[in-house]
C-alpha positions in Angstrom: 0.0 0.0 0.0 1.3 3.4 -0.9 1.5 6.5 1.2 -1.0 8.1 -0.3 -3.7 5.2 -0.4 -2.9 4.7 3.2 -3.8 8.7 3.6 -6.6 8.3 1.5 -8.1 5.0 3.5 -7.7 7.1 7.1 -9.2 10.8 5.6 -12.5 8.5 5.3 -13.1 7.8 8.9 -14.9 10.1 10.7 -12.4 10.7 13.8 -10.5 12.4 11.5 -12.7 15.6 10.5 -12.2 17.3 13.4 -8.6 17.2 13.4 -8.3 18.1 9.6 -10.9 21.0 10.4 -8.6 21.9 13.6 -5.4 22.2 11.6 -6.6 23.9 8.5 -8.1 26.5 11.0 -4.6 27.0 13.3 -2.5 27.0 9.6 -5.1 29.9 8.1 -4.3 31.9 11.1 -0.7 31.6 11.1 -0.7 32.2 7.5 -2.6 35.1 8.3 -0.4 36.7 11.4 2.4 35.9 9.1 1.3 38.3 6.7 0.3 41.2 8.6 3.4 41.1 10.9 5.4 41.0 7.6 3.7 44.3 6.2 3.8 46.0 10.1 5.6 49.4 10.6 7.8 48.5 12.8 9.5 45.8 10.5 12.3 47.1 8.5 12.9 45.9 4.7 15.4 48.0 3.7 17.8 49.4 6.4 19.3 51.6 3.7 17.0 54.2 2.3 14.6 53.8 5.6 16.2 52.4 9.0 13.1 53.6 10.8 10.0 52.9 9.3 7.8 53.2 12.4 8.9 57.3 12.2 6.5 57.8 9.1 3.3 57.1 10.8 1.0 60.3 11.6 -1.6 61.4 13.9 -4.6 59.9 12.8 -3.5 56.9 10.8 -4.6 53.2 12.3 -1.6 50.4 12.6 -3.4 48.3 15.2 -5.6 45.5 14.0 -8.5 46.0 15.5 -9.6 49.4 16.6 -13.1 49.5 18.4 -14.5 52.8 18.9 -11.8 55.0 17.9 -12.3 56.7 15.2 -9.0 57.0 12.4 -8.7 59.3 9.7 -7.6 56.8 7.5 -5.6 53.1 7.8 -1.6 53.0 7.8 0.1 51.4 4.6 3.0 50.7 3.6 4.8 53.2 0.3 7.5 50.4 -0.1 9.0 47.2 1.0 
């Protein structure tokens, strides 16, 4: 029997939903913090042309990533990597 016959024959029992369900939920959300802490400001791409990327962000511009009842002029993004 091959690997993937074997994988196949054990994704058909029913103990095994929940765990497929419960990884593909914990690998979405570290794909997803991955992400946003990659585009951050305080994560520096290029030390060159901007050492301190965190310095560009003004009054009224939202960084966090969830802001309940405050109220932001507009969201923070980043002009290059």
């Amino acid at each position: 029997m091959t690997a993937l016959s074997s994988f196949l024959k054990a994704s058909r029992k029913p103990e095994v939903y929940p765990i497929i369900g419960i990884l593909g939920v914990a690998l979405s959300g570290a794909v997803f913090f991955s992400a946003r802490a990659i585009r951050a400001p305080d994560v520096a791409w290029n030390h060159k042309s901007n050492p301190h990327p965190w310095q560009e962000i003004k009054d009224g511009e939202q960084v966090k990533l969830i802001a309940l009842n405050q109220k932001y002029d507009h969201r923070w993004e980043r002009k290059q990597w």
